[in-house]
MARKETI-816956 format. One record per residue: residue in three letters; x, y, z of N, C-alpha, C, O in turn. Coordinates in Angstrom, 2 decimals, m for minus. Layout:
N
+------+---------+---------+---------+---------+---------+---------+---------+---------+---------+---------+---------+---------+
| rest |    n.px |    n.py |    n.pz |   ca.px |   ca.py |   ca.pz |    c.px |    c.py |    c.pz |    o.px |    o.py |    o.pz |
+------+---------+---------+---------+---------+---------+---------+---------+---------+---------+---------+---------+---------+
|  Ala |       X |       Y |       Z |       X |       Y |       Z |       X |       Y |       Z |       X |       Y |       Z |
...
+------+---------+---------+---------+---------+---------+---------+---------+---------+---------+---------+---------+---------+
END
This chain:
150
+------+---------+---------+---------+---------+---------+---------+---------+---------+---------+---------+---------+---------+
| rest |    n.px |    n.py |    n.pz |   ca.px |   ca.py |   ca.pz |    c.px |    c.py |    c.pz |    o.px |    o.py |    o.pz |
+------+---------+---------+---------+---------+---------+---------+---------+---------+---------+---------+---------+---------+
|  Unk |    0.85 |   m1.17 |    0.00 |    0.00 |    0.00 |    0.00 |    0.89 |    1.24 |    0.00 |    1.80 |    1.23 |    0.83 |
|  Unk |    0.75 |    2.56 |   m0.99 |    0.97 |    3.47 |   m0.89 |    0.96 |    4.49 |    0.12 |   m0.18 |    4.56 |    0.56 |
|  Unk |    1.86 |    5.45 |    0.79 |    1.49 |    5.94 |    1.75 |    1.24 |    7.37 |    0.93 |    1.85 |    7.48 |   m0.13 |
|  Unk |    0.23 |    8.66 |    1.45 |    0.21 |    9.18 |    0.48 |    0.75 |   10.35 |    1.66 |    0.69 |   10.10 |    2.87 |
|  Unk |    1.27 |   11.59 |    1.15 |    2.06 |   12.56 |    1.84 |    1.36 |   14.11 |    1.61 |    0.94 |   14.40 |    0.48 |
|  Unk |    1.27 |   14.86 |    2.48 |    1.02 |   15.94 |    2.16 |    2.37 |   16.84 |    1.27 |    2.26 |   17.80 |    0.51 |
|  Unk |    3.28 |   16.31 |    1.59 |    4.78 |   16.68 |    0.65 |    5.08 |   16.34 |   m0.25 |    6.04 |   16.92 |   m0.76 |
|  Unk |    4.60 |   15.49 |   m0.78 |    4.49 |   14.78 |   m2.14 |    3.86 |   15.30 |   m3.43 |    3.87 |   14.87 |   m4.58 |
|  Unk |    3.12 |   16.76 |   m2.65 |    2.42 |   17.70 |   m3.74 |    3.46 |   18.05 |   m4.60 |    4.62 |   17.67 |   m4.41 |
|  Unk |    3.02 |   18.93 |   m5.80 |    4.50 |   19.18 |   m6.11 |    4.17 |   21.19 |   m6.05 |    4.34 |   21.95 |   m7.00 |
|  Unk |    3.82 |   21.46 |   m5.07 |    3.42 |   22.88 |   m4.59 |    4.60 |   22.75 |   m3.38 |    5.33 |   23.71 |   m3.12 |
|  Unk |    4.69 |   21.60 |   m2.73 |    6.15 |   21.86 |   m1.39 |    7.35 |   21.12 |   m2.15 |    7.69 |   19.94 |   m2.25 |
|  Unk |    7.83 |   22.32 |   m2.65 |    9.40 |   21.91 |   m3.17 |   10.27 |   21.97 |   m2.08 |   10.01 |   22.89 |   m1.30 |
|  Unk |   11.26 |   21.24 |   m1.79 |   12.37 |   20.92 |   m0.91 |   11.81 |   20.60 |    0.30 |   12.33 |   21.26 |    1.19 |
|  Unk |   11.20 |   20.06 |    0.59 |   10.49 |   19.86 |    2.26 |   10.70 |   18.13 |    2.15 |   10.46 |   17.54 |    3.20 |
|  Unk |   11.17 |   17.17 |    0.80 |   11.37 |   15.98 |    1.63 |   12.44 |   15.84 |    3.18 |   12.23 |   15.04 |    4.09 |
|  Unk |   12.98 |   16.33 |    3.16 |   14.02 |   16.78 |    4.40 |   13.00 |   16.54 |    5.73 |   13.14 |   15.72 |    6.64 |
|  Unk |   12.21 |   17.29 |    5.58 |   11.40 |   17.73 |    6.81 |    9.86 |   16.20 |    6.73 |    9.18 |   16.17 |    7.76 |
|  Unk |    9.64 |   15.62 |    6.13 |    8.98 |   14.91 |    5.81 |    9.48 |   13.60 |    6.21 |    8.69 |   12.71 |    6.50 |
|  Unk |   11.01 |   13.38 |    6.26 |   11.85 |   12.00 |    6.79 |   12.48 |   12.34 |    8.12 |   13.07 |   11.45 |    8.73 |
|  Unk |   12.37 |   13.93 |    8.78 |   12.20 |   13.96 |   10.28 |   10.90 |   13.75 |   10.86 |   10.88 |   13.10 |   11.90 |
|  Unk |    9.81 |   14.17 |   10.40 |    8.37 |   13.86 |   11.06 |    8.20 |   11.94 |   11.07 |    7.81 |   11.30 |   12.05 |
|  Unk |    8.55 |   11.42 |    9.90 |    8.85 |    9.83 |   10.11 |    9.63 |    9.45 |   11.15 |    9.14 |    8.78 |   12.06 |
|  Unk |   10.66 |    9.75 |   11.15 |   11.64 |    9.38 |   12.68 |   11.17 |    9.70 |   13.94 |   11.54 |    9.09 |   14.94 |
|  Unk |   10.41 |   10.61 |   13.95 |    9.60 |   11.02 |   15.36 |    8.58 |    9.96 |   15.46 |    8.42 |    9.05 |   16.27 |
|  Unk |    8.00 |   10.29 |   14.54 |    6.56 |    9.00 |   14.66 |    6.99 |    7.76 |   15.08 |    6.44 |    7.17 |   16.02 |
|  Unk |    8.13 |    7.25 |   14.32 |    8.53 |    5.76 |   15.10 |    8.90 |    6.27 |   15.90 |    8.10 |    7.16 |   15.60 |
|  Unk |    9.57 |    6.81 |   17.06 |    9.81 |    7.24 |   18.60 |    8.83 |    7.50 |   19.33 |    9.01 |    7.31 |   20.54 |
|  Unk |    7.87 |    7.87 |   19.00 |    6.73 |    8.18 |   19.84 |    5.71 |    6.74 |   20.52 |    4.69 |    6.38 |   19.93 |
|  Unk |    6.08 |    6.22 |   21.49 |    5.64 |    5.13 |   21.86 |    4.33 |    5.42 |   23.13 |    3.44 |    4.57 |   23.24 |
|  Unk |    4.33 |    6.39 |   23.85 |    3.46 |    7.46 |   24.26 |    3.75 |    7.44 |   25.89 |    2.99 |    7.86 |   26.77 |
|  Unk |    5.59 |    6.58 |   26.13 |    5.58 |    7.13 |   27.58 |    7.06 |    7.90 |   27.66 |    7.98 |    7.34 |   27.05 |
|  Unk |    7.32 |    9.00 |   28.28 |    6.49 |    9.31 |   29.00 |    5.30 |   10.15 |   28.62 |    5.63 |   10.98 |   27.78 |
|  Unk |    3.38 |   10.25 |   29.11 |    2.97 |   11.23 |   28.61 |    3.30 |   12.52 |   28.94 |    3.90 |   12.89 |   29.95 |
|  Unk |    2.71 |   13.48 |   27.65 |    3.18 |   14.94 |   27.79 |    2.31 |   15.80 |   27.57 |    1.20 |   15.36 |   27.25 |
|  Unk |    2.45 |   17.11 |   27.65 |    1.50 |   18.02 |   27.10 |    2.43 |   18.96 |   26.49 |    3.52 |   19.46 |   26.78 |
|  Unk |    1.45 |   19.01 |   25.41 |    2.43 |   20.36 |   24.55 |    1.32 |   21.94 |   24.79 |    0.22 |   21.86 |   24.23 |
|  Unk |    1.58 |   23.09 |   25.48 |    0.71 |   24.17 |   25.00 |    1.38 |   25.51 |   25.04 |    2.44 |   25.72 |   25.64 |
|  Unk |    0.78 |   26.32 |   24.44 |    1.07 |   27.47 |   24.44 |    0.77 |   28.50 |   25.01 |   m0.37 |   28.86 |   25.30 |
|  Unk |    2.16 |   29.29 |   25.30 |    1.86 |   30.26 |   26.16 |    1.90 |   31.75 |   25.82 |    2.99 |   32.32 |   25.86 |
|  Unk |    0.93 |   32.33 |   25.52 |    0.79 |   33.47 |   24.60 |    1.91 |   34.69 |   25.04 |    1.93 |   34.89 |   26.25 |
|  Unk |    2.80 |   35.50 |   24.28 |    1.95 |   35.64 |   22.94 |    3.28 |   34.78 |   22.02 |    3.25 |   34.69 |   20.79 |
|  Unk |    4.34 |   34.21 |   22.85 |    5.48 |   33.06 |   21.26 |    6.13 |   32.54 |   22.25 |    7.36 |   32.49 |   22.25 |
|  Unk |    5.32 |   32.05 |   23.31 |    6.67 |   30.68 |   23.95 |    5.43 |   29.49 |   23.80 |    4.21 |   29.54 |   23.62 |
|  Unk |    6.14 |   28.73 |   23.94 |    5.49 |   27.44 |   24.35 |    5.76 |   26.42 |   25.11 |    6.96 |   26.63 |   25.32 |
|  Unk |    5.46 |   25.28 |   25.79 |    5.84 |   24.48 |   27.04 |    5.67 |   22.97 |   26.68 |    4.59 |   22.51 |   26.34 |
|  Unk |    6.79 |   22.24 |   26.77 |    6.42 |   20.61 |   27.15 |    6.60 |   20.66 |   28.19 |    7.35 |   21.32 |   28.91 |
|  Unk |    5.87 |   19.89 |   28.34 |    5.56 |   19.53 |   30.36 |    5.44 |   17.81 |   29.65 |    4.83 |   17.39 |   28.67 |
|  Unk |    6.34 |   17.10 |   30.72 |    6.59 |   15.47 |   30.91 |    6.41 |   14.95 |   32.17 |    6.88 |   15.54 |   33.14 |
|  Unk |    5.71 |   13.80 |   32.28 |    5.22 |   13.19 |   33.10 |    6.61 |   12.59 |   33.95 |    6.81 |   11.59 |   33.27 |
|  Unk |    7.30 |   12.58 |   34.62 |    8.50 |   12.12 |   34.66 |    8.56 |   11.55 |   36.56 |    9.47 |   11.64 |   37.38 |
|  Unk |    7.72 |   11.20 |   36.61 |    7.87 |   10.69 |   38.05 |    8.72 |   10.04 |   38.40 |    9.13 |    9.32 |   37.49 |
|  Unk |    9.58 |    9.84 |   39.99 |   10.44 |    8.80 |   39.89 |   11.94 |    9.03 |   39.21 |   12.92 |    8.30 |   39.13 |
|  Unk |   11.62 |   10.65 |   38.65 |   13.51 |   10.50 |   37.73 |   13.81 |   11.90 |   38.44 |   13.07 |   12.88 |   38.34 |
|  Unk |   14.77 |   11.86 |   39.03 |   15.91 |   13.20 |   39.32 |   16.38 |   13.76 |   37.92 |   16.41 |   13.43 |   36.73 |
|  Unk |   16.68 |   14.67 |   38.68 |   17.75 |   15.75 |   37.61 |   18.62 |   14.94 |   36.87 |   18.59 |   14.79 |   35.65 |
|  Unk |   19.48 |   14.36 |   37.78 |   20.68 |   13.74 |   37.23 |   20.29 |   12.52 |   35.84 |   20.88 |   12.34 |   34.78 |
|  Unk |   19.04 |   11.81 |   36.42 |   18.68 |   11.10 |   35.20 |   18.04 |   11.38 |   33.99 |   17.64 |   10.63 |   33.09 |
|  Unk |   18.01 |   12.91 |   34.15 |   17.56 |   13.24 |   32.95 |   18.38 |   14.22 |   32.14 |   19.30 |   14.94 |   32.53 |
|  Unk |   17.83 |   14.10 |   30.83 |   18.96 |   14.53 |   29.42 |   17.78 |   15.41 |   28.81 |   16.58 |   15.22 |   28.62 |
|  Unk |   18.81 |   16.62 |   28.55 |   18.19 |   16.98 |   27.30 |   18.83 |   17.76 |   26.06 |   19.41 |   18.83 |   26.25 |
|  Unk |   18.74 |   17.33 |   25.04 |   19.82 |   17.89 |   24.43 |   18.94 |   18.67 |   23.18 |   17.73 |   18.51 |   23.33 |
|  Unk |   19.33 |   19.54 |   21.92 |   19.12 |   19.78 |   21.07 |   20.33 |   19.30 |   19.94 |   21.54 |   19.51 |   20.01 |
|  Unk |   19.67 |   18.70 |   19.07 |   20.36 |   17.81 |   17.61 |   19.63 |   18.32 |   16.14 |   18.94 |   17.62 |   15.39 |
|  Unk |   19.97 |   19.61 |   16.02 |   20.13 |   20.48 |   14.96 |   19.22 |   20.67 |   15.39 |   19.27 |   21.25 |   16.47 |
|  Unk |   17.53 |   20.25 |   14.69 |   16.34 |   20.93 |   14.91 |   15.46 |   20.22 |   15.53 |   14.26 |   20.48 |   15.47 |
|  Unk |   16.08 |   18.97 |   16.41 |   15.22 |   18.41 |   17.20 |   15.41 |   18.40 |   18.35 |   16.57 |   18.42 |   18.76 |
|  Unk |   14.54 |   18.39 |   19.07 |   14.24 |   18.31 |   20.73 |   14.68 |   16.98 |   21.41 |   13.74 |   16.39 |   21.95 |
|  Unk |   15.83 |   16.41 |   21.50 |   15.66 |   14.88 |   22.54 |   15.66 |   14.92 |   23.88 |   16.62 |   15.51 |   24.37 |
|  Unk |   14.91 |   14.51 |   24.56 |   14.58 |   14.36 |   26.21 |   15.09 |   12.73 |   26.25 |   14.89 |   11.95 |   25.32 |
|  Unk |   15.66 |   12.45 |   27.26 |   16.11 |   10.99 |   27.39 |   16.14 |   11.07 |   29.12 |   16.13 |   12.11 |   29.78 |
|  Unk |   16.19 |    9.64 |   29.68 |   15.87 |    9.41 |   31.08 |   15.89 |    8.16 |   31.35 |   15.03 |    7.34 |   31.00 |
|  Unk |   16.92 |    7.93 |   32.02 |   17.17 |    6.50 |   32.63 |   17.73 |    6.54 |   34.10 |   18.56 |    7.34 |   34.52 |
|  Unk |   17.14 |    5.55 |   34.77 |   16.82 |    5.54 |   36.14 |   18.15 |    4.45 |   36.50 |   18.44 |    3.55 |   35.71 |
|  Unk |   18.81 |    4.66 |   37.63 |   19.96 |    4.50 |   38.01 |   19.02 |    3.11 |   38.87 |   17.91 |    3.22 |   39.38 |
|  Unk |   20.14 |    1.46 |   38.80 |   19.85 |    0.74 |   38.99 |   19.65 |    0.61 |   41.07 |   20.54 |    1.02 |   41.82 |
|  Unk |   18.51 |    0.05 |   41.53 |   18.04 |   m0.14 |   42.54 |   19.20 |   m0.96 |   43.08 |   19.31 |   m2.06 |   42.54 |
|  Unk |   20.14 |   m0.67 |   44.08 |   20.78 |   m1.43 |   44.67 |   20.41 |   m2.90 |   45.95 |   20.99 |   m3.92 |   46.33 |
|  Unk |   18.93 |   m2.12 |   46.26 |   18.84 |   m2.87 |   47.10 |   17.42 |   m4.08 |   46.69 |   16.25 |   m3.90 |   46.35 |
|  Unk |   17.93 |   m4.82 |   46.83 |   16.69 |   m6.07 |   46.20 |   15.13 |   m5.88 |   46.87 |   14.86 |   m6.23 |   48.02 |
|  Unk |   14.43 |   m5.43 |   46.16 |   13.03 |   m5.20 |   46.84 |   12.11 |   m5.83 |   45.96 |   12.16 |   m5.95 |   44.73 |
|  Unk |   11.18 |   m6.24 |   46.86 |    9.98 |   m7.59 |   46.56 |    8.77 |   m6.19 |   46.04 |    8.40 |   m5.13 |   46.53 |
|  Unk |    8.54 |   m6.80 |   45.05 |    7.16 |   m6.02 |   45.11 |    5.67 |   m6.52 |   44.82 |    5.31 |   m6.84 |   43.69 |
|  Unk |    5.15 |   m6.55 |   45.49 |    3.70 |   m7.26 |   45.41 |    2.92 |   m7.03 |   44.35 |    2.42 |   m7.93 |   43.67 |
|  Unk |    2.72 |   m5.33 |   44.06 |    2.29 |   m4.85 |   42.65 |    2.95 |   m3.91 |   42.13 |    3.18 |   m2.90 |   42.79 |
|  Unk |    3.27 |   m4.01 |   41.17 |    4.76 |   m2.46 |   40.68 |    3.85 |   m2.04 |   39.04 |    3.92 |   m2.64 |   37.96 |
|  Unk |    3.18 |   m1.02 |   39.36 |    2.58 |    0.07 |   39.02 |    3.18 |    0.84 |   38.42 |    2.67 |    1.12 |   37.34 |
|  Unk |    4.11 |    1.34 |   38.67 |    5.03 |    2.72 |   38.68 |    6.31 |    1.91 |   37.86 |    7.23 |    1.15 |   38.14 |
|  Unk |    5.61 |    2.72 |   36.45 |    7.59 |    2.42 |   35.21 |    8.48 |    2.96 |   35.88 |    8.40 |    4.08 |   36.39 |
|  Unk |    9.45 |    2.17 |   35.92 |   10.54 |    2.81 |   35.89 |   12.02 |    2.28 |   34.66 |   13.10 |    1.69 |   34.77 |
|  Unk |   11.10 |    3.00 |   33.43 |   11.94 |    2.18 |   32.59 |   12.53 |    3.47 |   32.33 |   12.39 |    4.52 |   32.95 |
|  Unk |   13.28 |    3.21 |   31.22 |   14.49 |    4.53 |   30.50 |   13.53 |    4.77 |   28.83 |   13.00 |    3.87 |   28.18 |
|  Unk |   13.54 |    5.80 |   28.60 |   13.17 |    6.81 |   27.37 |   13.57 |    7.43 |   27.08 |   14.47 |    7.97 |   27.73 |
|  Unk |   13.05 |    7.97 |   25.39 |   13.76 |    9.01 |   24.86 |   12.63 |    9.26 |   23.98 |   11.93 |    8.48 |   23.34 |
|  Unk |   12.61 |   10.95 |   24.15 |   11.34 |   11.28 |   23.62 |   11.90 |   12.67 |   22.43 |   12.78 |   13.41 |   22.88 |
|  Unk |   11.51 |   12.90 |   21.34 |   12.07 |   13.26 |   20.72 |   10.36 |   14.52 |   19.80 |    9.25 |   14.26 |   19.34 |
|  Unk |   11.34 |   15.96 |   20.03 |   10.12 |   16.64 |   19.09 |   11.18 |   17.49 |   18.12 |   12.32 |   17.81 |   18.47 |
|  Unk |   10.58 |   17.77 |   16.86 |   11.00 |   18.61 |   15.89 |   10.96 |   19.71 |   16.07 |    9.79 |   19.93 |   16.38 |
|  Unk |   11.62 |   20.85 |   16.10 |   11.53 |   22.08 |   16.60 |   11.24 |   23.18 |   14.36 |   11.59 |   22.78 |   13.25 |
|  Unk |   10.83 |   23.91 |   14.59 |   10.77 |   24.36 |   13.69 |   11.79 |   25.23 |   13.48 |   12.24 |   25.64 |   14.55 |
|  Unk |   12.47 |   25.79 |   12.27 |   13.28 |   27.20 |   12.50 |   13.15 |   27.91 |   13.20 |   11.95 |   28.18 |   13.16 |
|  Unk |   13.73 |   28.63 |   14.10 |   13.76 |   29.82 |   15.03 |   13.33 |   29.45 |   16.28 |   13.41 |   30.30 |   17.16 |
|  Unk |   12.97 |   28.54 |   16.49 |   12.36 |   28.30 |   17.63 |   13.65 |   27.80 |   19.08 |   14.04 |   26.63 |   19.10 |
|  Unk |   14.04 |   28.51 |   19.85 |   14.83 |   28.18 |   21.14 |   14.46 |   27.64 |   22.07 |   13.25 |   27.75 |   22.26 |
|  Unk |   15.07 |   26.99 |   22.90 |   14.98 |   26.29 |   24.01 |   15.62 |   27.45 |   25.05 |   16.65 |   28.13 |   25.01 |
|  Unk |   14.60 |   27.36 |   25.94 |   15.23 |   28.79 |   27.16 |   15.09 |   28.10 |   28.13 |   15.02 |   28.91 |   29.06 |
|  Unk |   14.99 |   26.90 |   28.60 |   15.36 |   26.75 |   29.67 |   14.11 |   25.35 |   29.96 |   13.03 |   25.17 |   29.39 |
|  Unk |   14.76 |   24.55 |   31.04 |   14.02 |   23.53 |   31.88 |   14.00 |   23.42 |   33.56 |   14.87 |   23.83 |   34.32 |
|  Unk |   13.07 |   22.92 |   33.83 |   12.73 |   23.18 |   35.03 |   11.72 |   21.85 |   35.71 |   10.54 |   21.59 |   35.46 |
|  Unk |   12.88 |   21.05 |   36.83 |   11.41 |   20.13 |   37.32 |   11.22 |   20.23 |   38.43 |   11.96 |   20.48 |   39.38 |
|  Unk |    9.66 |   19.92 |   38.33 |    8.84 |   20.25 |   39.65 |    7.69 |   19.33 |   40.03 |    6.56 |   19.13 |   39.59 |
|  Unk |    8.22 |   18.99 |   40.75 |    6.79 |   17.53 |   41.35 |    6.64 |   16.58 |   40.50 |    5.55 |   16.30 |   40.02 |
|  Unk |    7.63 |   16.03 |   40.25 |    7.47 |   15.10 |   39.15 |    7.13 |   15.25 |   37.33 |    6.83 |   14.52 |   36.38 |
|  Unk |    7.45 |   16.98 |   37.69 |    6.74 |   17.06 |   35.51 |    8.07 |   17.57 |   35.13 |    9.02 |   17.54 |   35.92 |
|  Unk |    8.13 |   17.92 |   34.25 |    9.63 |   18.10 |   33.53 |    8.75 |   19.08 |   32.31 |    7.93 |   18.69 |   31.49 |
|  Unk |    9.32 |   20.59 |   32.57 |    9.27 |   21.56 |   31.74 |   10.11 |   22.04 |   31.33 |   11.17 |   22.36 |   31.86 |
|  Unk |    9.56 |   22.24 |   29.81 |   10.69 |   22.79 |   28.79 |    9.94 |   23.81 |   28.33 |    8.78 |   23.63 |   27.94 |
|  Unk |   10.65 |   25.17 |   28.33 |   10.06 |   26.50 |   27.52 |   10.33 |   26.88 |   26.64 |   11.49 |   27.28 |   26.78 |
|  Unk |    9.89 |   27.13 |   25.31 |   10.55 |   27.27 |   24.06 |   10.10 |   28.52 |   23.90 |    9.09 |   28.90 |   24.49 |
|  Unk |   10.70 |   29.21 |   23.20 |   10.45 |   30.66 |   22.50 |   10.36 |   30.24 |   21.25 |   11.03 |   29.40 |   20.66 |
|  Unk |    9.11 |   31.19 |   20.74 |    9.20 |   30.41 |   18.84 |    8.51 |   32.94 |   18.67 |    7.70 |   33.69 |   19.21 |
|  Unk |    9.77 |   33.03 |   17.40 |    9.72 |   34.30 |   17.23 |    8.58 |   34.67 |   16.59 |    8.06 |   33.67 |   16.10 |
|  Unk |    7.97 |   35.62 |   16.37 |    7.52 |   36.18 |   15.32 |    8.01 |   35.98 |   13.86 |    8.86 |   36.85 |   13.72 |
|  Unk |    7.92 |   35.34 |   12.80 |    8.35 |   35.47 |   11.65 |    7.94 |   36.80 |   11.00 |    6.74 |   37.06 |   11.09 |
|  Unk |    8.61 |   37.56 |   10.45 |    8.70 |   38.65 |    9.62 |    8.26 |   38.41 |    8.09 |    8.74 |   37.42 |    7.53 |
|  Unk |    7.33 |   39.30 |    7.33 |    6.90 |   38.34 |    6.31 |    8.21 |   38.94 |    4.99 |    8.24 |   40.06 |    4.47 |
|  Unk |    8.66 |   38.39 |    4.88 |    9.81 |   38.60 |    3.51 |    9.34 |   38.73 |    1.93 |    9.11 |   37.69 |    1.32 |
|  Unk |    9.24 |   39.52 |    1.51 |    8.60 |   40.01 |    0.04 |    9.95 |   40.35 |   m0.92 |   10.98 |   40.82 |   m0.43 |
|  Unk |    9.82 |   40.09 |   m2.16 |   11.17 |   40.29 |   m3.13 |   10.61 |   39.92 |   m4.10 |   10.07 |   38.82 |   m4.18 |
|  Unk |   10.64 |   40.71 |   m4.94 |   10.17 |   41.33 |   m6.23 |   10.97 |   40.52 |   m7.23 |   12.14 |   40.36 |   m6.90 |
|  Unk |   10.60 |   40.00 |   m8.36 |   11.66 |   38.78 |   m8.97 |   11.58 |   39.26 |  m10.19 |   10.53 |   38.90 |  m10.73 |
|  Unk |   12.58 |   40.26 |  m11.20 |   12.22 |   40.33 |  m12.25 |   12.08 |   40.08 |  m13.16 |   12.88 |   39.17 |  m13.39 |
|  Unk |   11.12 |   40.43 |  m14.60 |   10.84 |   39.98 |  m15.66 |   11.34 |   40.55 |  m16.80 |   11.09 |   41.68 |  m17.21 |
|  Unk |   12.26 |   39.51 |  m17.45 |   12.79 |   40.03 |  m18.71 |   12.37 |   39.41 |  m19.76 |   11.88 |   38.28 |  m19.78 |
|  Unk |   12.63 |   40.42 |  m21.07 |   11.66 |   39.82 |  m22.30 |   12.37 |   38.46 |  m23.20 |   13.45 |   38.02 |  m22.82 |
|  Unk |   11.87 |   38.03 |  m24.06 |   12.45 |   36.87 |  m24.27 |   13.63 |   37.10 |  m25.38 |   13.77 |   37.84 |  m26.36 |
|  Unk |   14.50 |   35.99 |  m24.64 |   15.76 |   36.22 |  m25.68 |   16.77 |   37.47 |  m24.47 |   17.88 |   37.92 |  m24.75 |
|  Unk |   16.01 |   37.78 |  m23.23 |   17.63 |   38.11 |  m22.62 |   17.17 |   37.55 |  m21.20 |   17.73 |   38.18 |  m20.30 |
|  Unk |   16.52 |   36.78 |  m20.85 |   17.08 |   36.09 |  m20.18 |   18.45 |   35.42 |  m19.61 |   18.98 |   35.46 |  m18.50 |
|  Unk |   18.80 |   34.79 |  m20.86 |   20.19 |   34.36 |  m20.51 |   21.57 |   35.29 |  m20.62 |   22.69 |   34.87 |  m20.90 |
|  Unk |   21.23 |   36.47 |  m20.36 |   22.50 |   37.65 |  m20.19 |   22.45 |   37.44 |  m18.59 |   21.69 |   36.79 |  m17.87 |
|  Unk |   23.25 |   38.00 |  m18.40 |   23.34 |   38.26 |  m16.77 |   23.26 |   40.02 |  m16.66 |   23.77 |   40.84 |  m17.43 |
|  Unk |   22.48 |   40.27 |  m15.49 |   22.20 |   41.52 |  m15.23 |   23.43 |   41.79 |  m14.11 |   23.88 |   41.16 |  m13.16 |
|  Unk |   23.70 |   42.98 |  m14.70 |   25.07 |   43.56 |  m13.32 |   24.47 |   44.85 |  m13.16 |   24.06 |   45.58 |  m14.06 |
|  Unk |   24.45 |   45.12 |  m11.55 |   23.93 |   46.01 |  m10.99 |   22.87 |   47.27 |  m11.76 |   23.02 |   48.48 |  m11.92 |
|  Unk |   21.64 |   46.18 |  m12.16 |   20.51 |   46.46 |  m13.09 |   20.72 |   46.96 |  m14.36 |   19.78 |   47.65 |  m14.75 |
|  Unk |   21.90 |   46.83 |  m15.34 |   22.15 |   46.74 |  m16.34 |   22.46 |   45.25 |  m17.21 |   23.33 |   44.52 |  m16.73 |
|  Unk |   21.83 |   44.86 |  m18.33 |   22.18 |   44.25 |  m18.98 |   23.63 |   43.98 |  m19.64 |   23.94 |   44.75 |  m20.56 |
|  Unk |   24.53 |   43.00 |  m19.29 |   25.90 |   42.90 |  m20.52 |   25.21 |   42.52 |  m21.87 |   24.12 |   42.07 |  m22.24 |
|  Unk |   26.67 |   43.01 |  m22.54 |   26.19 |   42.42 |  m23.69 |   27.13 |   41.52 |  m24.15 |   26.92 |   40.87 |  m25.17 |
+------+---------+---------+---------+---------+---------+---------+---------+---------+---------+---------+---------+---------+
END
């Protein structure tokens, strides 16, 4: 079966790039730990992670060009304990989000068991540039500082 892509139009030129990072996330996303992603007006935004059970020390977070990795592994229990019902993961993860251009990481912070991350995402500026039109047959001159060679 075909998978069909919103990138596959041929209206998004150069975005396979960004189309084989959203794949690599998707296989990573196994859904623990859960999270919440929201925004906090008017251009930051927050993951908040469920992270019970993990200290500072066991947790990672790094940025890898334009992705977000959170990772967390729990330092082995030295002392042999029986447990009747064990409820509570305590496995190791790595949770991984795509950050878009411009968007920074300012900082993390845990508290009662959640694990926050604050991102700043800027204002984009809208960029306009005028592309000009030449008649046919000089196209292929090169224009130097808005004069035609000949």
């Amino acid at each position: 079966m075909t998978r069909h892509s919103v990138f596959g139009s041929p209206l998004f030129l150069g975005f396979d790039h960004l189309e084989q990072m959203i794949d690599r996330v998707a296989k990573n996303s196994d859904g623990y730990p859960p999270y919440n992603i929201e925004e906090i007006p008017p251009n930051r935004l927050r993951i908040t992670l469920a992270v019970a059970g993990f200290s500072m020390d066991e947790l990672q977070i790094t940025q890898e060009d334009n992705q977000l990795v959170i990772r967390g592994k729990q330092k082995e229990d030295p002392e042999e304990r029986v447990f009747l019902h064990r409820g509570i993961a305590s496995r190791q993860f790595q949770k991984a989000f795509v950050l878009a251009e411009g968007i920074e990481v300012e900082g993390a912070a845990l508290d009662n068991g959640l694990l926050h991350i604050d991102l700043i995402r800027p204002q984009p500026e809208p960029k306009v540039r005028t592309i000009r039109i030449t008649a046919k047959g000089m196209a292929s001159r090169p224009v130097v500082e808005g004069k035609t060679e000949a």
